[in-house]
VOBA-1610 file (N, C-alpha, C; in pm, whole numbers, padded with zeros to 5 digits, always signed):
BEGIN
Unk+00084-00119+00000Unk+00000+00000+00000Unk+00088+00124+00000Unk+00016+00222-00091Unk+00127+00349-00075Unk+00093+00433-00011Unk+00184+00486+00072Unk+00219+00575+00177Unk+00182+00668+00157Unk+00063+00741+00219Unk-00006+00863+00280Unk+00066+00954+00302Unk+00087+01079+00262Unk+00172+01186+00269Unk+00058+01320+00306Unk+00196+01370+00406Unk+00122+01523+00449Unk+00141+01571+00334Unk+00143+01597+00233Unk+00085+01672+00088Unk-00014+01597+00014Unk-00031+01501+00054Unk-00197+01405+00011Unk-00298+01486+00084Unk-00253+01493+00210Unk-00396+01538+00312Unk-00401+01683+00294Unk-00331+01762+00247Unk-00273+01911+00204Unk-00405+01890+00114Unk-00388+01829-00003Unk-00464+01820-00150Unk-00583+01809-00127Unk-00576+01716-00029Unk-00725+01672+00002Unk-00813+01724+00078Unk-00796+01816+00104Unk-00792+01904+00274Unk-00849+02035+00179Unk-00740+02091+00082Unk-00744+02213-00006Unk-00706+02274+00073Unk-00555+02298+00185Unk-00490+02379+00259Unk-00356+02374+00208Unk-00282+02426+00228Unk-00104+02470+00216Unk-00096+02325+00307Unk+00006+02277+00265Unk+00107+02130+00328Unk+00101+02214+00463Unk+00209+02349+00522Unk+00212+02413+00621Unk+00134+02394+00684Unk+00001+02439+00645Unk-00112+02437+00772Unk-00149+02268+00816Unk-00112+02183+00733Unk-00125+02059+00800Unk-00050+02015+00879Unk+00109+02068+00851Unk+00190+02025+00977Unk+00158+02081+01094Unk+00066+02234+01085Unk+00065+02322+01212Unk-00082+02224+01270Unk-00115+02185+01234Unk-00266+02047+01269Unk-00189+01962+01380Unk-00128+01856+01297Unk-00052+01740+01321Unk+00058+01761+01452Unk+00098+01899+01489Unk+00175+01900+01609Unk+00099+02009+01691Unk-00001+02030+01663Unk-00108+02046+01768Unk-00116+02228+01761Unk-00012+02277+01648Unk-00057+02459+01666Unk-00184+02521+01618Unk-00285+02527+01687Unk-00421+02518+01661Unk-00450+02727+01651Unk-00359+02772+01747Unk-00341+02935+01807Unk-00434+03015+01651Unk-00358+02998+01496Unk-00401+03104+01421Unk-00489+02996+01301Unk-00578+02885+01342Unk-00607+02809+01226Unk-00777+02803+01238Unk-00835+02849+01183Unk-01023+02824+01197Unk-01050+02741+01249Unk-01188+02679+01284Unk-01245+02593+01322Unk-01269+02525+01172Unk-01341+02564+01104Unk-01325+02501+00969Unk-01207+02437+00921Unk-01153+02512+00871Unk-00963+02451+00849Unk-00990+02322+00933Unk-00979+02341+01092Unk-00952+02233+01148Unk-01017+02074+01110Unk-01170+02106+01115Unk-01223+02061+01073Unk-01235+01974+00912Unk-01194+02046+00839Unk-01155+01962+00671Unk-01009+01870+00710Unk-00930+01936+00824Unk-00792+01877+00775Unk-00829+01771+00883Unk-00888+01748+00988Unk-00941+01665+01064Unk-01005+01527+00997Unk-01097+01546+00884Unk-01162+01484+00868Unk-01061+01393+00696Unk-00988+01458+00654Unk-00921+01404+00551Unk-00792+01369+00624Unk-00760+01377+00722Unk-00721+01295+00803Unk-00762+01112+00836Unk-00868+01130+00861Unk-00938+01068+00893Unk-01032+00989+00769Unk-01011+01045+00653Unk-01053+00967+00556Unk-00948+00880+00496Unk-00835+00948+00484Unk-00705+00886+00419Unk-00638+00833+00506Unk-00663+00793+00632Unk-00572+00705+00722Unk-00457+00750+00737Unk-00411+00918+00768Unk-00313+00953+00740Unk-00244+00891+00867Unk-00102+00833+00925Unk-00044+00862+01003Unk+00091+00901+00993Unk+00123+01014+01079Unk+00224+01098+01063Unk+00363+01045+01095Unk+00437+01046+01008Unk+00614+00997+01030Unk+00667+01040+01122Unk+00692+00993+01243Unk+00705+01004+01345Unk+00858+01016+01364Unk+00913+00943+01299Unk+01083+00974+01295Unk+01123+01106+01191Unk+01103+01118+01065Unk+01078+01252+01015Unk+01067+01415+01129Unk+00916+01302+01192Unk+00856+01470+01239Unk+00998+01484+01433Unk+01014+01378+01465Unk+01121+01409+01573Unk+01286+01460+01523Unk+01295+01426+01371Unk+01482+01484+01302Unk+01417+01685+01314Unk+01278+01658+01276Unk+01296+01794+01212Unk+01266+01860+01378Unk+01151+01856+01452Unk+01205+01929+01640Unk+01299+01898+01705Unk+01342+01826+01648Unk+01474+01753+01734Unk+01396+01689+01902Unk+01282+01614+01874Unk+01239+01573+01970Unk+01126+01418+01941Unk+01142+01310+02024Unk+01071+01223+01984Unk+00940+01241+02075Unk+00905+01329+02150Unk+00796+01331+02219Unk+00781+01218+02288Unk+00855+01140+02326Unk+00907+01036+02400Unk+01021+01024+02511Unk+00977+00951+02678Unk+01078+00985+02757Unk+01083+00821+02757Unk+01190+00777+02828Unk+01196+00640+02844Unk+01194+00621+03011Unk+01184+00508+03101Unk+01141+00506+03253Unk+01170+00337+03299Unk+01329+00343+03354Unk+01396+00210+03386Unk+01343+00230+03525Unk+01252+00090+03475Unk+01256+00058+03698Unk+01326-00072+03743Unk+01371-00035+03844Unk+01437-00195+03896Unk+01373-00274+03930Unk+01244-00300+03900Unk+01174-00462+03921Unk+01023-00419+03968Unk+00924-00448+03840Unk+00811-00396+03795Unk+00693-00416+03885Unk+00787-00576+03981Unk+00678-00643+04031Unk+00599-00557+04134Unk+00670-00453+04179Unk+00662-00361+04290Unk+00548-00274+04296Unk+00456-00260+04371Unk+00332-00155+04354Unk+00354-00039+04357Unk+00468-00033+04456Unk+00532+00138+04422Unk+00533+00153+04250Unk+00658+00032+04227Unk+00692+00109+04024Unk+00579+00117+03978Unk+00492+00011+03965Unk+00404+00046+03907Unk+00321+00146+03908Unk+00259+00217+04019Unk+00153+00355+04057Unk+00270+00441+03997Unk+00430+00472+04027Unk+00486+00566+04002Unk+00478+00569+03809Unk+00493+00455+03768Unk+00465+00449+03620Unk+00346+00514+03610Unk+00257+00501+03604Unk+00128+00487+03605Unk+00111+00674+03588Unk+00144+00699+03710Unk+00168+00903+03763Unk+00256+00957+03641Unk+00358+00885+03572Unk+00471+00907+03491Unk+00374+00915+03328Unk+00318+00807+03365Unk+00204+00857+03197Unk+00126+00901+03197Unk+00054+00948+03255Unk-00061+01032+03270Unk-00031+01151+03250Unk+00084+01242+03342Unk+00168+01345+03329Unk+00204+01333+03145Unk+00251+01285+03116Unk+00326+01276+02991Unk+00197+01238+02875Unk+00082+01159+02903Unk-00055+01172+02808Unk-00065+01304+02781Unk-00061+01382+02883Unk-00081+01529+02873Unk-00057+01634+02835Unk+00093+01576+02811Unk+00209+01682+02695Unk+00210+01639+02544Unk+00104+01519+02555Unk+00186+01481+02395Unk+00276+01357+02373Unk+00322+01349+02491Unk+00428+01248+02523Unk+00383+01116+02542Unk+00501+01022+02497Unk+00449+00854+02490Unk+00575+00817+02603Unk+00525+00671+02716Unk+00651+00674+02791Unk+00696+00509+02720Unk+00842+00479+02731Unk+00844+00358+02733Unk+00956+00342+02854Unk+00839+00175+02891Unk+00865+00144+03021Unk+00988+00018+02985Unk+01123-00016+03062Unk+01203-00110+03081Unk+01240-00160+03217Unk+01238-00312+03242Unk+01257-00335+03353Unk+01371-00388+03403Unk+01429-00383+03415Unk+01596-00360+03492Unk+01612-00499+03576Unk+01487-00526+03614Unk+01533-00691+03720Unk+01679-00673+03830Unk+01662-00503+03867Unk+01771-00451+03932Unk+01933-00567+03870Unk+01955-00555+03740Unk+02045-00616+03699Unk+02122-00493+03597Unk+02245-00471+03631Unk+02305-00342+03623Unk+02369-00347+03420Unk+02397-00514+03409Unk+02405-00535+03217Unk+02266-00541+03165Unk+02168-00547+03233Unk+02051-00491+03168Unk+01977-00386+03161Unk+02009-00307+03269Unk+01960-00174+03289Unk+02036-00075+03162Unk+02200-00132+03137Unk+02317-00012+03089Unk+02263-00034+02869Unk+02211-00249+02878Unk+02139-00180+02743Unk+02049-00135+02697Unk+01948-00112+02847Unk+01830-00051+02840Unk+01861+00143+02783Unk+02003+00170+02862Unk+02000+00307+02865Unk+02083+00322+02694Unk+02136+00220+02662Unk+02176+00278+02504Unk+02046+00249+02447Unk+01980+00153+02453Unk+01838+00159+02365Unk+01772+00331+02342Unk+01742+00331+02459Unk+01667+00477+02500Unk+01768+00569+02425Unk+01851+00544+02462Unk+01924+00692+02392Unk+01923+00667+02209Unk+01956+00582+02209Unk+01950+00525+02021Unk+01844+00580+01953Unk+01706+00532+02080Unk+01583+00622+02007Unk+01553+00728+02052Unk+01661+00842+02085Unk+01651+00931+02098Unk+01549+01025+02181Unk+01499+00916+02333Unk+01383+00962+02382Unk+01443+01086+02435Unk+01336+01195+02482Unk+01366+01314+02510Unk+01451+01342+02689Unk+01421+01231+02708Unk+01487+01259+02912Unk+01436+01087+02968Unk+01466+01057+03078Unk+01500+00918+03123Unk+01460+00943+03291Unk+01395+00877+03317Unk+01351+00863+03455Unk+01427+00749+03494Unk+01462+00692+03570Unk+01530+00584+03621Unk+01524+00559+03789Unk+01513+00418+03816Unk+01508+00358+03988Unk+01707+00280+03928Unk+01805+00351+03976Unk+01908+00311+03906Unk+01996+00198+04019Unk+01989+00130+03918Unk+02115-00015+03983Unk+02207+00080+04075Unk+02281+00144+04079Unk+02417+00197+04133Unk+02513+00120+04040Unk+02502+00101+03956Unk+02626+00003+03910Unk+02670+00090+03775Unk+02608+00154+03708Unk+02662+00227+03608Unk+02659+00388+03596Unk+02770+00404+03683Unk+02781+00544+03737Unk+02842+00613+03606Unk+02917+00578+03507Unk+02993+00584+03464Unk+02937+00635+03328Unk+02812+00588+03311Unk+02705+00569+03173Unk+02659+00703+03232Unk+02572+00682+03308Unk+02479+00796+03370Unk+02559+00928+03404Unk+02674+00925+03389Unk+02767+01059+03406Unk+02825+01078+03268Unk+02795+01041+03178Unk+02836+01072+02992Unk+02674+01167+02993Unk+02517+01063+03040Unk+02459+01171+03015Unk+02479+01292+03049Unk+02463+01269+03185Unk+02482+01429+03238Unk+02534+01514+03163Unk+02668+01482+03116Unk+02800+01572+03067Unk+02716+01613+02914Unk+02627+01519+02870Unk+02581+01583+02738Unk+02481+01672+02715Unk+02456+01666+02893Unk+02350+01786+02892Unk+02191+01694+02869Unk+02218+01517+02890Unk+02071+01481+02917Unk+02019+01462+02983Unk+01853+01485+02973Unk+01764+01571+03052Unk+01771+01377+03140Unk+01780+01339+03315Unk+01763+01238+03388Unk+01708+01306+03498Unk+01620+01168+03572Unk+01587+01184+03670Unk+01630+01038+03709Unk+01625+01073+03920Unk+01653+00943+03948Unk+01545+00930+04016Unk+01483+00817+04075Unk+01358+00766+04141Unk+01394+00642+04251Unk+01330+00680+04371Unk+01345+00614+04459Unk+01521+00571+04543Unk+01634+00602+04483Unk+01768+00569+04497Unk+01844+00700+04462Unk+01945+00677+04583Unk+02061+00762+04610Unk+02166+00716+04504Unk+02241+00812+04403Unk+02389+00764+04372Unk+02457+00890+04395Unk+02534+00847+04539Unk+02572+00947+04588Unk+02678+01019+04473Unk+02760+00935+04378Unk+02855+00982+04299Unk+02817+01068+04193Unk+02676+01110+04177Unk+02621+01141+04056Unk+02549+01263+04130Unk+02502+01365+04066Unk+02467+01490+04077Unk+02295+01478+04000Unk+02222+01435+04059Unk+02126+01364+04008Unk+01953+01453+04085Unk+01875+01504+03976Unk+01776+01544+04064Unk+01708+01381+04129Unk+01654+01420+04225Unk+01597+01224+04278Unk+01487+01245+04375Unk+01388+01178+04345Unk+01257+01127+04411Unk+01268+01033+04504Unk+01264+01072+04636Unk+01249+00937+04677Unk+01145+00982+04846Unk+01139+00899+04879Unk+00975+00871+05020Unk+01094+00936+05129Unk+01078+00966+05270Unk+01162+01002+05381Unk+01147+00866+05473Unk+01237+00812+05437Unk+01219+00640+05485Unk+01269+00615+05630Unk+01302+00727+05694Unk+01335+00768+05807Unk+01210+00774+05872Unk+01108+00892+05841Unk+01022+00879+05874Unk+00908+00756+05866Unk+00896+00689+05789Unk+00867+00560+05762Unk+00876+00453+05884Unk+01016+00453+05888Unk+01060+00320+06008Unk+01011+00396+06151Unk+00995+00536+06137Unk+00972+00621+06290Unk+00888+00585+06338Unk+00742+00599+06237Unk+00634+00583+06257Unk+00582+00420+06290Unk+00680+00345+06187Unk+00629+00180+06248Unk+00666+00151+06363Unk+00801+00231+06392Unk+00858+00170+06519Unk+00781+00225+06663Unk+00741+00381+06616Unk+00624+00410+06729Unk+00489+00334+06733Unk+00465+00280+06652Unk+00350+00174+06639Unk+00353+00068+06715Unk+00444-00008+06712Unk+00510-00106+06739Unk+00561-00086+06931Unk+00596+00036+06949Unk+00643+00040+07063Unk+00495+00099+07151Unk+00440+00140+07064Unk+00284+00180+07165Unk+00253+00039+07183Unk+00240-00057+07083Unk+00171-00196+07143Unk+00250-00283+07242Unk+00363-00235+07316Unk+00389-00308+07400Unk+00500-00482+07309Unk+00533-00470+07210Unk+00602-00555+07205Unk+00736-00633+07223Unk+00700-00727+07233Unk+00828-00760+07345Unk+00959-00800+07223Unk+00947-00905+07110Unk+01078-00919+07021Unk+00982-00909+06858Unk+01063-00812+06829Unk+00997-00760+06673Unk+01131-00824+06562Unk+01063-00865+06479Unk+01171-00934+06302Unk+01125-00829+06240Unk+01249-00771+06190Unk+01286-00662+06083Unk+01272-00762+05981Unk+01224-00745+05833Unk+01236-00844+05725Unk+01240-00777+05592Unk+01323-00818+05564Unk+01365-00726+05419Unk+01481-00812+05345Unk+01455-00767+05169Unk+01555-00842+05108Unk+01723-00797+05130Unk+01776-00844+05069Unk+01942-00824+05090Unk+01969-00633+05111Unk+02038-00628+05199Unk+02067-00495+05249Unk+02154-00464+05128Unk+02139-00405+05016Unk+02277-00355+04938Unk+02278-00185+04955Unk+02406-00157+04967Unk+02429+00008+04988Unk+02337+00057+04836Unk+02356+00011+04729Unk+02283+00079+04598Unk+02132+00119+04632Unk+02010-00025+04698Unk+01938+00001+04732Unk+01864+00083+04830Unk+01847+00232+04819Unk+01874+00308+04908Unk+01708+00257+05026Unk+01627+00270+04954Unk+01530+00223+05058Unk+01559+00136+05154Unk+01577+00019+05088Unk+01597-00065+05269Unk+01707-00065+05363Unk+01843+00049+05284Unk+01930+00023+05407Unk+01863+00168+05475Unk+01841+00241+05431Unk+01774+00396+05515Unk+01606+00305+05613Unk+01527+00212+05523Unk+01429+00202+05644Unk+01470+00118+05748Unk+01571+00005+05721Unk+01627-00112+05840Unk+01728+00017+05919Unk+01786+00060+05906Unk+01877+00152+06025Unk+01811+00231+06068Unk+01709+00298+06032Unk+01667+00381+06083Unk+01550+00341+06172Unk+01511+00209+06152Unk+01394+00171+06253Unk+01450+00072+06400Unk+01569+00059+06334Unk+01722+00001+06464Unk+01690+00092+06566Unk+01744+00245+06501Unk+01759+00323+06608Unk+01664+00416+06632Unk+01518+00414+06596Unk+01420+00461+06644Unk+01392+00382+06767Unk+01400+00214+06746Unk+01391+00126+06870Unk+01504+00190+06941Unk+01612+00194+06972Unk+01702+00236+07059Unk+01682+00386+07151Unk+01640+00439+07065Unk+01574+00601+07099Unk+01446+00655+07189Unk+01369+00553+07267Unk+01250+00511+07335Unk+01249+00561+07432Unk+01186+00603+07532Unk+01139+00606+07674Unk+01043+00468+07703Unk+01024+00409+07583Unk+00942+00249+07633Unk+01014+00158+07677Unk+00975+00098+07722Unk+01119-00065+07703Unk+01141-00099+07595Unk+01279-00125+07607Unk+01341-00146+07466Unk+01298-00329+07415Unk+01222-00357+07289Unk+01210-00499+07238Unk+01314-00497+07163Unk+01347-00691+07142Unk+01432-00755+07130Unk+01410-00691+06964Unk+01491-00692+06871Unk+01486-00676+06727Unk+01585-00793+06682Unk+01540-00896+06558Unk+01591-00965+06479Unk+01562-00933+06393Unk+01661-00889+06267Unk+01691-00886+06158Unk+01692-01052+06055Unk+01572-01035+05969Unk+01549-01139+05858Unk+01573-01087+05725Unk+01690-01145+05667Unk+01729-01065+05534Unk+01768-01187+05463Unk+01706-01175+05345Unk+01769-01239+05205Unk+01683-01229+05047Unk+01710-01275+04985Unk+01624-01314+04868Unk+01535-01354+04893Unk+01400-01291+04800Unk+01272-01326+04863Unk+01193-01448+04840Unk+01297-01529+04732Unk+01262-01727+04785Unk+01322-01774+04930Unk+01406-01703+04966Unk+01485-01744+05088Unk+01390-01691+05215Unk+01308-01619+05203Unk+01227-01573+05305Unk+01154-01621+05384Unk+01070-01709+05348Unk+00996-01842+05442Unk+01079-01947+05467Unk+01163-01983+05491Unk+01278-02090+05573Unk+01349-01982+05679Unk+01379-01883+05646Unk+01446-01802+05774Unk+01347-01751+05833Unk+01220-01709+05789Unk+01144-01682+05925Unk+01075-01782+05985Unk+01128-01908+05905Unk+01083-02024+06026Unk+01148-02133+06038Unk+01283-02081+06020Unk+01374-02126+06199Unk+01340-01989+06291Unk+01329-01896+06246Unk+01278-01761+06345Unk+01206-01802+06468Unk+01095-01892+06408Unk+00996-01885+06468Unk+00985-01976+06567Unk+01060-02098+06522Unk+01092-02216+06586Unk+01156-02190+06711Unk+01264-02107+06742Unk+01322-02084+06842Unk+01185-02004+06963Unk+01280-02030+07134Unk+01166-02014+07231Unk+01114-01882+07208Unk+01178-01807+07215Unk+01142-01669+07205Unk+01123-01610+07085Unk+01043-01681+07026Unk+00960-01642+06882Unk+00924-01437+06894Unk+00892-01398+06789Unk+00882-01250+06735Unk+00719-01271+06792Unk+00651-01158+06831Unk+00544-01113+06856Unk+00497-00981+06770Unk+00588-00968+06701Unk+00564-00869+06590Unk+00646-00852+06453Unk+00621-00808+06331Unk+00649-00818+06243Unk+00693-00645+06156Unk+00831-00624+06106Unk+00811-00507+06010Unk+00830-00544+05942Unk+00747-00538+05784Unk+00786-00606+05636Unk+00793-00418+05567Unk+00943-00414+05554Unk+01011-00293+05462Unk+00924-00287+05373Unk+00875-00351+05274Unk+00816-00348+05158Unk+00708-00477+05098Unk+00634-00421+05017Unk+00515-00488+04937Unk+00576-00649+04910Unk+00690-00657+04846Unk+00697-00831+04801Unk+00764-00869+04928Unk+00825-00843+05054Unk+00788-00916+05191Unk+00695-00935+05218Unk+00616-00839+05269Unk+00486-00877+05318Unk+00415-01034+05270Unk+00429-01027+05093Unk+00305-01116+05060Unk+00423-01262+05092Unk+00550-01277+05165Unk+00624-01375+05179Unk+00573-01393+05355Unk+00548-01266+05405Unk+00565-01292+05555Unk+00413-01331+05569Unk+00274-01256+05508Unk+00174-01359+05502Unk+00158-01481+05465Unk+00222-01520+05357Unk+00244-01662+05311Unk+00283-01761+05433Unk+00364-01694+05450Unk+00418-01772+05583Unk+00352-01807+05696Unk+00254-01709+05743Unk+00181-01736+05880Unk+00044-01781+05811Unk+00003-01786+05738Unk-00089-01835+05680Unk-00057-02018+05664Unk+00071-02065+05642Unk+00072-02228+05600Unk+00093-02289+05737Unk+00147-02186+05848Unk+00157-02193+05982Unk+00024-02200+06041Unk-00098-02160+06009Unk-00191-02135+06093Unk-00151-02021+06205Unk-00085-01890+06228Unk-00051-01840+06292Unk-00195-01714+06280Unk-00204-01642+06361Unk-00349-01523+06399Unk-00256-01433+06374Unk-00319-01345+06296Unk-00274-01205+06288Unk-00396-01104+06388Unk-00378-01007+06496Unk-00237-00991+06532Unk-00201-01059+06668Unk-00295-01172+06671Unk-00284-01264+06780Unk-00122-01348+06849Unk-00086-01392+06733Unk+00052-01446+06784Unk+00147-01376+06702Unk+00098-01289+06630Unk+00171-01183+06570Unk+00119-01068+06515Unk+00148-00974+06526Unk+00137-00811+06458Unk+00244-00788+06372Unk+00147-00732+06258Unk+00242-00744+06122Unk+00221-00545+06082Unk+00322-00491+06045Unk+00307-00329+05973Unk+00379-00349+05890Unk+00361-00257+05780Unk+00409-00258+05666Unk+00453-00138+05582Unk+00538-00106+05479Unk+00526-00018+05399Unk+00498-00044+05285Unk+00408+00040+05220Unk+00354+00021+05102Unk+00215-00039+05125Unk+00100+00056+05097Unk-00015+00003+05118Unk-00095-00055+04986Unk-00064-00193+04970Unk-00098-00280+04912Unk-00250-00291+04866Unk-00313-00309+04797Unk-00406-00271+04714Unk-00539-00374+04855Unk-00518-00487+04858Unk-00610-00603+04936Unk-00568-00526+05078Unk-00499-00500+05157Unk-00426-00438+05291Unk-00588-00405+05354Unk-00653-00323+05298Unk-00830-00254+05350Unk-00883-00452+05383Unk-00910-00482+05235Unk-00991-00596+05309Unk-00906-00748+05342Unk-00834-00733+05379Unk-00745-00876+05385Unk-00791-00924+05530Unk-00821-01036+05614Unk-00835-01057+05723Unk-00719-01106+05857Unk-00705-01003+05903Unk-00770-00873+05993Unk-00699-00745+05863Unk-00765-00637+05839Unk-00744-00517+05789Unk-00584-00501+05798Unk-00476-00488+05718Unk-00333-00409+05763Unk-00284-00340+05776Unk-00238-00292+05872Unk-00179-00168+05906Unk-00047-00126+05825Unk-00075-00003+05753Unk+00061-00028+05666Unk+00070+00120+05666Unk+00248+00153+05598Unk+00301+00282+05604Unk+00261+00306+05431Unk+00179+00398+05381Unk+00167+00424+05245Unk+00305+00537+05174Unk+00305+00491+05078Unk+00411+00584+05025Unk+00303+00658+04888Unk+00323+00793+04883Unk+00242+00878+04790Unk+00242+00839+04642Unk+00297+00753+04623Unk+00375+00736+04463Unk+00307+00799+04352Unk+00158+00788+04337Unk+00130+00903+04242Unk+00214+01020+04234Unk+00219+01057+04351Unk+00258+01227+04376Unk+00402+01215+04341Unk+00429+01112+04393Unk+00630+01111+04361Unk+00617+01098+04216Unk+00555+00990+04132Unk+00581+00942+03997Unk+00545+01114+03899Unk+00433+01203+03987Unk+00424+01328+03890Unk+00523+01400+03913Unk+00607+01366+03996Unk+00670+01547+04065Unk+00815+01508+03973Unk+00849+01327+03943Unk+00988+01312+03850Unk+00973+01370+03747Unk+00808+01333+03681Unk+00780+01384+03530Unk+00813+01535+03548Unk+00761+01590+03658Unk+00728+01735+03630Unk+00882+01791+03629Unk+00969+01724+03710Unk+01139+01817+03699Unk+01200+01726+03573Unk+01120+01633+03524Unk+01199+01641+03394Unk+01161+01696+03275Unk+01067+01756+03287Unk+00989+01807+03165Unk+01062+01992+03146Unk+01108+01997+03294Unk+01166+02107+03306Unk+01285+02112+03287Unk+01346+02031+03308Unk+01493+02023+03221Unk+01435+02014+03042Unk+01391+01903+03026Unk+01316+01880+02862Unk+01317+02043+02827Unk+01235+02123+02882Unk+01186+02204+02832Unk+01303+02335+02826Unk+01424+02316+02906Unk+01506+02386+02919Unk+01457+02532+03026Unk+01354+02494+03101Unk+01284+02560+03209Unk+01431+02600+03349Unk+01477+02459+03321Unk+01559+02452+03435Unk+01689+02449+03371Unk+01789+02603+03421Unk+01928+02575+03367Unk+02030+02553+03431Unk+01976+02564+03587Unk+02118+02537+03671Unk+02217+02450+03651Unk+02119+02326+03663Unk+02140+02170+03632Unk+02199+02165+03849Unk+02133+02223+03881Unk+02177+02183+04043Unk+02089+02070+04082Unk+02147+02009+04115Unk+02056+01872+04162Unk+01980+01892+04256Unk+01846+01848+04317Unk+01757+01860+04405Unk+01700+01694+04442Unk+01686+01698+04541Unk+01630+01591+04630Unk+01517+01640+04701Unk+01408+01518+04667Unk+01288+01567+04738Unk+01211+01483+04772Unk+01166+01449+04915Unk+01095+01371+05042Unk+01007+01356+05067Unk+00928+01254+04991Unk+00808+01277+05031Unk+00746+01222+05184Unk+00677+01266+05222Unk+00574+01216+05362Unk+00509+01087+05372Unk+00579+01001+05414Unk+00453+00840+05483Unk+00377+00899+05523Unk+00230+00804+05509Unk+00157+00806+05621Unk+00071+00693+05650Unk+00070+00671+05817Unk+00029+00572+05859Unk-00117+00552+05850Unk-00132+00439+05746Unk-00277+00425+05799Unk-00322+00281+05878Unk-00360+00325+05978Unk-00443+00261+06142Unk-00527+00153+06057Unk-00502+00013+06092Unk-00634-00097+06074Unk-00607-00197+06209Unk-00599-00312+06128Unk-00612-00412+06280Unk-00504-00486+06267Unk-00404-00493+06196Unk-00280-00586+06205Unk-00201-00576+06331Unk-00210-00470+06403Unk-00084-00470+06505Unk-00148-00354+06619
//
């Protein structure tokens, strides 16, 4: 079939080629309602669709950002995706999403892909492992954001929750109910992953910081197949946990799994809190008490400082960090 040309729909239209490109990228400011209307509809008769690589050589823009997350499975990435296109439906903009499987040779050909197709700026939850890539952008002046993770070596604007406050609030939870030995549970502590080493230390020494009596804290860390065998030799021992913190969404559904094949009562022989308020958390039995993280609001506020670099709004290029607020919402887990 032969190829539909903006001077077909020009002809067909009975407008200047010009006024069809000023259609097609949306400059509506000096064009009739009529105009619009004929070039709308011979549009729409001739199946025109517009060359999309053409029309990004000639703005020098693909109207496209690209958005590496480190592992999709996560309800955070996902809502923050989710905030990331909607924002970007809105400009015009298409996102494409890559998932990293926090694996640092897949994330680095994720970031030549993106750049090959020339997307306009890059959101990223970044491995820490390719400091080296991500500092060529910079230097070229491309438009990044980082999400959810610190690289301290990089000069990076970055989104991420106040995970300080996070562990504060569970651990005051936790210490209002009187518990006597609480399991910290979270996957492998790596310095890259900035969330769980900022919420496990910081909910250490919120426990340490008390006028309550101080409870026993055990630390449960590994890969999250490894998670139900270590919390039960945990459990096995005399002085079993009477309470539970699951750092994040894919613990939790390991640490329910777990007391669930146990026959264990929630929050009977255990009280469970959480971060990340999980979609079932309202009706799951008993209700869960969990720390929510805003992620809409985080996933708009990356789009919005990168659209401002995109847009050349922002020229400092000074990096900014910005915190968003947990908040606890009260049910019956603990």
């Amino acid at each position: 079939m032969e190829r539909i040309t903006m001077a077909d729909v020009a002809k067909y239209a009975g407008v200047s080629k010009s006024t069809v490109s000023q259609y097609v990228n949306g400059r509506f400011d000096y064009m009739g309602k009529e105009t619009r209307e004929k070039i709308g509809k011979a549009v729409k008769h001739l199946n025109y669709q517009p060359n999309m690589v053409a029309r990004s050589l000639k703005q020098k823009s693909s109207t496209t950002i690209g958005v590496i997350v480190a592992n999709i499975l996560h309800v955070f990435s996902t809502q923050v995706i989710r905030a990331i296109e909607d924002y970007c439906h809105q400009r015009g903009f298409h996102v494409i999403v890559c998932n990293a499987d926090d694996q640092p040779e897949k994330e680095k050909k994720y970031i030549e892909m993106l750049k090959a197709k020339q997307v306009d700026g890059m959101i990223a939850f970044p491995t820490g492992d390719n400091v080296a890539l991500y500092q060529q952008l910079l230097d070229e002046g491309y438009p990044l954001v980082f999400m959810d993770r610190i690289v301290e070596e990089l000069k990076v604007d970055t989104i991420l929750l106040d995970n300080a406050e996070a562990s504060r609030l569970a651990a005051e939870t936790l210490l209002q109910g009187e518990y006597k030995h609480v399991a910290v549970v979270s996957p492998p502590l790596l310095k890259q992953v900035t969330p769980r080493m900022e919420r496990v230390h910081a909910f250490q020494k919120a426990m340490q910081q008390t006028n309550h009596p101080i409870p026993k804290v055990s630390l449960v860390t590994g890969k999250i197949p490894t998670i139900y065998e270590k919390l039960d030799a945990l459990f096995q021992k005399e002085e079993r946990p009477d309470a539970i913190f699951a750092i994040n969404d894919r613990v939790l559904h390991e640490v329910l799994s777990f007391l669930s094949k146990k026959d264990m009562q929630i929050p009977d022989d255990t009280a469970i809190i959480n971060v990340d308020d999980v979609s079932f958390a309202d009706f799951y039995n008993p209700p869960l008490t969990t720390i929510s993280q805003p992620a809409f609001d985080m996933g708009e506020k990356a789009a919005e400082i990168l659209f401002t670099i995109i847009l050349k709004e922002k020229t400092d290029r000074h990096s900014e960090m910005v915190r968003f607020n947990p908040i606890l919402i009260r049910r019956k887990s603990c």
